[in-house]
N, C-alpha and C positions, 0 to 999 in steps of 0.2 A: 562617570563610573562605568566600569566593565567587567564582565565574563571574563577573567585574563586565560589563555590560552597558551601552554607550550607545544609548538608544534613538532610533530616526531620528522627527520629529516625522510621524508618519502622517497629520495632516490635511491636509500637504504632495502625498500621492498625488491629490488631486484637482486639482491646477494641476500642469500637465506642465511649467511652467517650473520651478518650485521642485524639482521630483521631478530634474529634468535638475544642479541645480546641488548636489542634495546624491548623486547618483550620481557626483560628482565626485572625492567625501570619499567614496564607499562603495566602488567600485569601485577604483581606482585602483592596486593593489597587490595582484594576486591571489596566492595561496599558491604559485604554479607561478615564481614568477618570482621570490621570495626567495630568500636566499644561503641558505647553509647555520647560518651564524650567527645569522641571523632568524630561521629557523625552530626550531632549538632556543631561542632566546629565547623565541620565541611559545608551545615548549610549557612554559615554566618561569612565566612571570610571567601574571598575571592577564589573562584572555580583556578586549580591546576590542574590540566587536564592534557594527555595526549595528544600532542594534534591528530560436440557441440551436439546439444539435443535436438531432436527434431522442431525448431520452433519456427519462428515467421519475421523473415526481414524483409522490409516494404523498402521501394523506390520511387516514391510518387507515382504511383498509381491514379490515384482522380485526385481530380483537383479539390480537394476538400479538407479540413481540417483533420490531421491525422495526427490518431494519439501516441504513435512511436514517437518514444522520447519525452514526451511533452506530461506536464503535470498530472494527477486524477483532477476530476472536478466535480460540482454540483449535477446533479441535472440539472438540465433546462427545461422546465416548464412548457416553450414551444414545441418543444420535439419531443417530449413523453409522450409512449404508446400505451403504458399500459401492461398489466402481466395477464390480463384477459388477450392479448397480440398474442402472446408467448407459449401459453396455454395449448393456443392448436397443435404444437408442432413438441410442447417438452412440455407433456404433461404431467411424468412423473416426477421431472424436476421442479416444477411449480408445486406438487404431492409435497414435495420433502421442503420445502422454503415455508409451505403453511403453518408446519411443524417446527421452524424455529425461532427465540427472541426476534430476530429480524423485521419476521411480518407480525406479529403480536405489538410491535414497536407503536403501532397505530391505532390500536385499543388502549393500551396499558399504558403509555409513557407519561402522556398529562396526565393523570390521573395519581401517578405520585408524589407522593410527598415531598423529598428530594427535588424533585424537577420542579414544582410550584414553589416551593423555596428559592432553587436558583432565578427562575421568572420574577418573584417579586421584587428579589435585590437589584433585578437589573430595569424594571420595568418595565415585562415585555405580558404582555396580553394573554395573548394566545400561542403557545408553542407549535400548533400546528401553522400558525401563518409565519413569525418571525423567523426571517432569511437565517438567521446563526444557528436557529433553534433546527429549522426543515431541511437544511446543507446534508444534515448529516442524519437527520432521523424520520426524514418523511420524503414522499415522493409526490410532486405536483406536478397539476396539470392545467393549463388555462382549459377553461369551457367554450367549446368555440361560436358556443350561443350567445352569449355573454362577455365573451374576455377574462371574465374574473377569475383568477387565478387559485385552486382549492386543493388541498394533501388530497391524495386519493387512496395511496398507500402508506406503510412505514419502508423499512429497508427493501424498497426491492428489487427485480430484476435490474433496472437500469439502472438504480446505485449505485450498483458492481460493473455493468457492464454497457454503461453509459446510454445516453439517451438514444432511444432507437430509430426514430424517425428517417435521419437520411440514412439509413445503414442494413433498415431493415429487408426491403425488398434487396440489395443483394447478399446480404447473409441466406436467403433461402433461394434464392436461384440457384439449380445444378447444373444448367447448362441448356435450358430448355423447357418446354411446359407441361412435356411428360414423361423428362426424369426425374426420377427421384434418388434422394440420396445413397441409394444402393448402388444406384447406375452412373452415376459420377463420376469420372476420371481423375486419375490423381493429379492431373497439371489443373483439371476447373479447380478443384479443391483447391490447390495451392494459391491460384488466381482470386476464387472467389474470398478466401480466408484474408490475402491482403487488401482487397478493394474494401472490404467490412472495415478493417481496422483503419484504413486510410480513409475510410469515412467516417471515423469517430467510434468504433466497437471494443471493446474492451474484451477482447476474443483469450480467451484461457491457453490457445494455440501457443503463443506467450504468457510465461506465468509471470512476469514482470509485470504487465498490464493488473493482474488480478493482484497483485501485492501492492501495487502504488492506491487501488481504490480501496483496499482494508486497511491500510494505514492513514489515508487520507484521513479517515473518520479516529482509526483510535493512536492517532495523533492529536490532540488539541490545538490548533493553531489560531488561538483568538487569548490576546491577555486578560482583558476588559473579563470574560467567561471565568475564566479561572482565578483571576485574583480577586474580581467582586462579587461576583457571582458566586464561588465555591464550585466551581464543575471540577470533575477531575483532570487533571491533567495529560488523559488519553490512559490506554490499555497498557501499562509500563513491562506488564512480561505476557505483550502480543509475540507471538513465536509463529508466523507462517505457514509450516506446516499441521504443526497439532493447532492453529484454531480454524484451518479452513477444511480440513479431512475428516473432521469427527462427524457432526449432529449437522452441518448444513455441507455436506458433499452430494452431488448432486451430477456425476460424471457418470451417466446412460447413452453416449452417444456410440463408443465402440460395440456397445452390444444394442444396440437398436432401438434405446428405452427398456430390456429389458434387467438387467440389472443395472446395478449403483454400485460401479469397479472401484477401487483402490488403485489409487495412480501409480506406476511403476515405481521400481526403483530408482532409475535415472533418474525422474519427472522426479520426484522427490527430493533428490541429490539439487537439481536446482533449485526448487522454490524453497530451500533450506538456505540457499546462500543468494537468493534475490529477495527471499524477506530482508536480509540483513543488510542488503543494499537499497533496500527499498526503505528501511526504518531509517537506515542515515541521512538520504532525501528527507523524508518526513520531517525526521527533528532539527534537519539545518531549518524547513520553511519553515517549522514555528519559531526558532531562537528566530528567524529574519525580522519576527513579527514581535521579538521584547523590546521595552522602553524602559522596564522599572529591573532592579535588581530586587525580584521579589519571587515567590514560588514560581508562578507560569514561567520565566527566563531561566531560571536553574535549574528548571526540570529539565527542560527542554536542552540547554547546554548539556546537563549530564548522559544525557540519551544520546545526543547525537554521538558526545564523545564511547558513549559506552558500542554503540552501532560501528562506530571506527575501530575498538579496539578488535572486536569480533573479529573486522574484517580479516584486521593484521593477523588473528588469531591463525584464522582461518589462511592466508597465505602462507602461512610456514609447514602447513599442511598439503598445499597442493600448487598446482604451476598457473596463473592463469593472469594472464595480460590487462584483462578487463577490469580483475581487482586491483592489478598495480595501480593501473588508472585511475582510479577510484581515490583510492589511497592518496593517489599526487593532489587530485583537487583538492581531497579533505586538507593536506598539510598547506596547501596554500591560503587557507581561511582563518579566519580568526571568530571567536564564539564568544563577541561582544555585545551590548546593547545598540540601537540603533547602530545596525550595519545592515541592515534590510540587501543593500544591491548587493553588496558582494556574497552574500549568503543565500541568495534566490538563485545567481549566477553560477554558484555552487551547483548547487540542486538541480540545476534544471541540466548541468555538465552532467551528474551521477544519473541524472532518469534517462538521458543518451544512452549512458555507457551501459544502464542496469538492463534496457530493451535488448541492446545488444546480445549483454554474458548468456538472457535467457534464448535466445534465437542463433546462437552461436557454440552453446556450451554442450555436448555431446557427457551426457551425465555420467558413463563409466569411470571417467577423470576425477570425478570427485568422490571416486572410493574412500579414499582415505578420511573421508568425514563421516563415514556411517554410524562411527558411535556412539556419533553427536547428534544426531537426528531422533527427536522425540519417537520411540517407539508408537505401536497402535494405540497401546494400551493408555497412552499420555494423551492422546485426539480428543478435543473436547466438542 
């Protein structure tokens, strides 16, 4: 049984006439506006579905695992520091992370009802130790007295912006042992920002980096969670800009720690359309991971497909090679049950192409989306 799949001819995205007349047939009948009828039909019968800012491209730099391109992931336990590391240096930003669900995550979460529910169905213990449970809402750290592996936090620093162990001494070298970051040159800058990332940093430098680690999480990508469990099936209207701008924005470096700025317009203009890239990753990995034609598969089917059609949406609005691209892998996939390799193989092509758009795309170009970009007022 399968996810069946029409896929839209992708070599069509490069003539904006053709794009205009199969957005015809794609768009036309969005989910918001089906009866009640339709949409219980949709979820019973087989899925028909569609098929440069200032930022940071690395070159292998050290020899170490570098996350351009390459998936979000857990933290590692071996190489968590800690947001007492973090503290020294961003302190206000650590102020305002105290202040959201994030780090509450590690008081409150077992403690509901909902959560010890899903725990019971699936027979897991302790949510602060089970892998599936800590992936995505705690942060560990082995004891190096012991070994023994213990949450220490909920969402935090390195959640987002990966474990910091090898990355951390050179994310805060400026060049020397008595400069400081005022006194920095913009080539160390440059040097230092990719040697972090090429060590595993999930640097905001790129906003692609920072949208693959918020959808990692409110993407679901575990069946087993969702279909027996009852978890939700990830954040279905996660939107990039208005959920990372509002209540955990935490951007004090251009002013020295002393305000918390609002990212430009440009900076905007991208992480408005590298969420979108970044959600289509997300939901190819979790369809990679259905077996059953059951909620967690359809969900995930209809996301990615809804993530593509944005994209297209969004290409008839503006010129940009990276989304052509994008577009070509999605049409060559199919959004069926057990198809794990070609659908990882997918993903792992769009988190390429997605590092790229954001360390390549010079944000004035995508004026022509500003009306689509959640105002302040919509930042949650």
């Amino acid at each position: 049984m399968s996810l069946c799949i029409n896929r839209f001819p992708v070599a069509s995205v490069i003539t904006g006439l053709v794009l205009a007349m199969i957005a015809i047939g794609l768009l036309q009948m969005p989910r918001s506006s089906m009866s009640a009828t339709e949409n219980d039909a949709a979820e019973s019968e087989p899925l028909q579905l569609a098929p440069a800012q200032e930022g940071l491209l690395i070159t292998s730099v050290v020899n170490t695992p570098s996350v351009e391109g390459a998936a979000a992931k857990p933290v590692d336990p071996h190489l968590t520091m800690g947001s007492e590391t973090c503290v020294k240096c961003h302190a206000n930003e650590v102020k305002v992370w105290k202040a959201t669900p994030h780090q509450r995550t590690f008081d409150e979460l077992h403690r509901r009802p909902e959560a010890k529910a899903i725990a019971s169905k699936l027979g897991i213990r302790s949510i602060k130790y089970d892998g599936r449970c800590v992936d995505c809402h705690y942060t560990q750290q082995v004891d190096t007295a012991s070994g023994n592996v213990h949450a220490i936090e909920g969402v935090s620093c390195e959640s987002c912006h990966g474990s910091a162990k090898q990355w951390l001494d050179l994310h805060h070298d400026y060049g020397g042992e008595q400069v400081t970051r005022a006194m920095e040159t913009p080539e160390h800058r440059q040097l230092r920002l990719a040697q972090s990332v090429a060590a595993g940093m999930r640097n905001p430098v790129n906003v692609y980096l920072v949208a693959q680690s918020c959808l990692r999480c409110h993407t679901t990508a575990d069946e087993e969670l969702v279909n027996v469990g009852g978890h939700s099936t990830g954040s279905l209207d996660f939107e990039f800009v208005s959920w990372s701008q509002g209540t955990i924005r935490h951007n004090f470096i251009d002013s020295d720690g002393q305000n918390n700025d609002q990212s430009s317009r440009d900076r905007l203009r991208v992480m408005f359309v590298s969420g979108m890239i970044a959600d289509l990753e997300a939901s190819l990995r979790a369809t990679a991971e259905a077996t059953q034609k059951a909620k967690y598969g359809v969900t995930a089917a209809k996301r990615a497909d809804r993530a593509a059609k944005r994209l297209l949406s969004v290409s008839q609005k503006i010129t940009s090679k990276h989304i052509e691209d994008v577009l070509l892998v999605y049409s060559g996939v199919t959004l069926k049950l057990n198809n794990r390799e070609q659908l990882v193989q997918a993903a792992d092509t769009i988190a390429e192409i997605g590092f790229r758009f954001a360390a390549e795309t010079n944000g004035h170009v995508l004026a022509p989306l500003d009306a689509f970009i959640p105002p302040a007022n919509r930042w949650k």
